[in-house]
N, C-alpha and C positions, 0 to 999 in steps of 0.2 A: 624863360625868355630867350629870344632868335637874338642874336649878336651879325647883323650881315657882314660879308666880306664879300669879294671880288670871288663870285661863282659862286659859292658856297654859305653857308649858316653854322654858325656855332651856338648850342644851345648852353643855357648856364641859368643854374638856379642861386637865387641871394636872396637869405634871408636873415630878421635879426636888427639889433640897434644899428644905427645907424654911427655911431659914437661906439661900437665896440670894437675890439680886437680880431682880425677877419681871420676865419680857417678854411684854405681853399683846399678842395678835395676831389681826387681824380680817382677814376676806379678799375678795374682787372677789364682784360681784354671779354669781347662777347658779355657786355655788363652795361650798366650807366648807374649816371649818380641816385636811383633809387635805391641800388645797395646798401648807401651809408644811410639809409631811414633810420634804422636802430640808432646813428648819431646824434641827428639832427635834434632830436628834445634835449637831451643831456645839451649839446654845447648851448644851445638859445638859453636853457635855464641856467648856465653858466653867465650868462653875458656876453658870449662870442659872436661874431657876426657869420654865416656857412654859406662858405660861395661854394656850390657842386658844380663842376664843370661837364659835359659828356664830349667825351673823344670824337675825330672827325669819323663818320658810317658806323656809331652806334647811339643809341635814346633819339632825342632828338637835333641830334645834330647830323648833317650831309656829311655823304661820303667824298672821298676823293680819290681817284682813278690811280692805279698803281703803287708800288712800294712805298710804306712813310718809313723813316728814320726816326730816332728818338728826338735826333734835335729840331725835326719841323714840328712834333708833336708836345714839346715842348714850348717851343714858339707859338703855338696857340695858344697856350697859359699865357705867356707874356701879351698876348694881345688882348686876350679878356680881361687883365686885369689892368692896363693901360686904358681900355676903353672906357672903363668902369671907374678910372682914379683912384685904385690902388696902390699906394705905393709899395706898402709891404705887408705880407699875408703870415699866418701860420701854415707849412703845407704836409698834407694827411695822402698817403696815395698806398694802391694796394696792389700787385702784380705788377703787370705792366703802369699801374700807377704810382707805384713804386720808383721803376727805374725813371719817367719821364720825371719823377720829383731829382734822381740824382743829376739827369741831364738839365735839368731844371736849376740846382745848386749853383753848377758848374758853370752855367752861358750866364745865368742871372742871381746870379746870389746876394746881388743887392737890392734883392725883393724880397729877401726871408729873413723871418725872424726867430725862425726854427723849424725842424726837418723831423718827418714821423715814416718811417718808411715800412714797407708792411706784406709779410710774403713774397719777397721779391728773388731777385738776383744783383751781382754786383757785373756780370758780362751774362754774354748769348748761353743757351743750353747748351754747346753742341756736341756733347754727349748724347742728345737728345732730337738729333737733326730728324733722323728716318721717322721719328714719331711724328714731330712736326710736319715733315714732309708728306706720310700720309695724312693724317688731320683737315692740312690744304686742298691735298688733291679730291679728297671727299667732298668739303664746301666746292670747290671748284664742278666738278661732274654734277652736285645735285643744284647749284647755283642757288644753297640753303644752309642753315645751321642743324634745320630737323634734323638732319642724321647722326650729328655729333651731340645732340643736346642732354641724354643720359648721360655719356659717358663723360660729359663735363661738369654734370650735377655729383654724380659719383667722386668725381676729384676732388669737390668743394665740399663736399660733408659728409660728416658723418652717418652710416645707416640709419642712427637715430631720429635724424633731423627730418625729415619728410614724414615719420611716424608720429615727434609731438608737433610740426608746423606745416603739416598738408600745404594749409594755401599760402605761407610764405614760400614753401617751395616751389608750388608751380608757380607761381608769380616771377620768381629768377628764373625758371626753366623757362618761362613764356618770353623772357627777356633774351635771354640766348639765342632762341631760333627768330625774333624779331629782328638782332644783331646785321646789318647787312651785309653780303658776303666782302663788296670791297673793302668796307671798314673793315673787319675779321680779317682779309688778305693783307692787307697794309701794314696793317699792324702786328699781324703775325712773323710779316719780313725785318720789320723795326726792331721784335724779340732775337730774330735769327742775325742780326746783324750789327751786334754793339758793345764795348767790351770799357767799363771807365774804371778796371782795377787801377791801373797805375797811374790816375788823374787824382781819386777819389780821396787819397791822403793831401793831398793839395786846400780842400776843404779848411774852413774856419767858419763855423757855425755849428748849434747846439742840435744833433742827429739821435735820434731814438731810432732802435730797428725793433721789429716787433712781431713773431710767428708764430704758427700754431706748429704745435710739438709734433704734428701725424701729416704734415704737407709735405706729399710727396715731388708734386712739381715745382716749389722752391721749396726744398727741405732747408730744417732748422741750422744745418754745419754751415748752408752757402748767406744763408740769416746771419750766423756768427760770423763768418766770414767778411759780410758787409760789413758792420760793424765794427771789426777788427781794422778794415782799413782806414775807417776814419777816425780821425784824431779827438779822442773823446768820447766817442760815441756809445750809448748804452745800448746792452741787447734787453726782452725781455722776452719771454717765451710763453706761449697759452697752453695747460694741457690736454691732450686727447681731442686736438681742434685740427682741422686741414685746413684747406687754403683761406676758404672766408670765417675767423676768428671772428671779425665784428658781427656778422649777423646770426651766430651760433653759439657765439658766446659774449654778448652784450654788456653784460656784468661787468665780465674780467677785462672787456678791450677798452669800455669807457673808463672804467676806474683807471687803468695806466695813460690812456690818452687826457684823462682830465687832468691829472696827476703831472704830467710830462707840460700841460701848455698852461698849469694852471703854476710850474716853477720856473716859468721860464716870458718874460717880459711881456706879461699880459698889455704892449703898447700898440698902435695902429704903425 
């Protein structure tokens, strides 16, 4: 469903009782919420109610023209769930869905009832500037994702995974080069520009971090890391998984994600 706003559309899928516990769910840059598919049965046959959100220029929701920040991208959660009358959600985010969950804690954390953070970072790469910075300027020159779309698929999984899931994997690769470039640029400036290590022990709410053991672009140390700063928080780790744990290893990431929201205040 289209959510309008002044210029623009945000798309968001909700499904589930109506009287359940809501999990809303944000996904990795160049992605949208059909990534969390491997989730959506498990939590319904839980009882949970699954808001998927899609970021502003990727799935179907409209771009918007120039650099986002974590906290405008954040602020688009707070509005789809204000629109919707949510007051308070369970929130599931992977990558970049990740941090817009921490920027998310931080500006409204009187909307959650618990935090699942998921191959993330806890600041910018910038270790990692020049890679990004080509990455950009490629989408930029071809005004497309085609170019980078292998070499983003490569990131996300393992050799095996296109061997036993062919058409799940073009299915996310078809999703990548659909990606539009301003949403990919935008959002790519939001990763290159945000840092809530020393905010993020300030936290008080129940945070799970949760990585695949082989993810090179948020490797497992800056996972533990996350986790290290917040006050309580558990890590847990998938192994011989890269960036997308949930759709490669289904098994392992629902059983800890049902596990994580099924001990912790199954309330609206």
């Amino acid at each position: 469903m289209l959510l309008p706003l002044a210029e623009r559309r945000l798309y968001y899928d909700l499904a589930g009782p109506e009287d359940g516990p809501v999990v809303c769910i944000t996904h990795s840059l160049a992605s949208d919420g059909g990534s969390w598919a491997e989730q959506v049965a498990p939590l319904l046959g839980a009882g949970f109610r699954v808001l998927r959100l899609d970021m502003r220029g990727h799935g179907g929701s409209d771009p918007v023209a120039g650099d986002y920040t974590m906290s405008a991208l954040a602020g688009d959660v707070a509005t789809v769930l204000d629109a919707l009358g949510l007051a308070r959600v369970h929130y599931i985010g992977l990558s970049i869905g990740g941090m817009i969950g921490q920027a998310f804690a931080l500006e409204y954390g009187n909307k959650l009832i618990s935090a699942m953070w998921c191959d993330t970072l806890p600041a910018s790469p910038l270790t990692a500037k020049a890679v990004w910075d080509e990455r950009m300027a490629i989408v930029r020159r071809a005004n497309s994702l085609e170019p980078i779309g292998d070499g983003t698929m490569e990131r996300w999984f393992t050799d095996a995974f296109k061997t036993k899931t062919p058409g799940r994997w073009q299915q996310i690769r078809d999703t990548i080069v659909a990606t539009t470039p301003a949403g990919y640029l935008g959002c790519s400036a939001a990763i290159m520009n945000f840092d809530f290590v020393t905010r993020l022990p300030s936290l008080k709410l129940p945070v799970l971090v949760v990585c695949g053991e082989e993810d090179a672009g948020t490797p497992a140390t800056e996972n533990r890391r996350l986790a290290d700063l917040v006050p309580g928080a558990r890590y847990e780790e998938i192994p011989r998984m890269r960036h997308f744990p949930n759709v490669e290893a289904p098994d392992a990431f629902n059983r800890i994600m049902l596990g994580w929201l099924d001990a912790h205040h199954r309330t609206r």
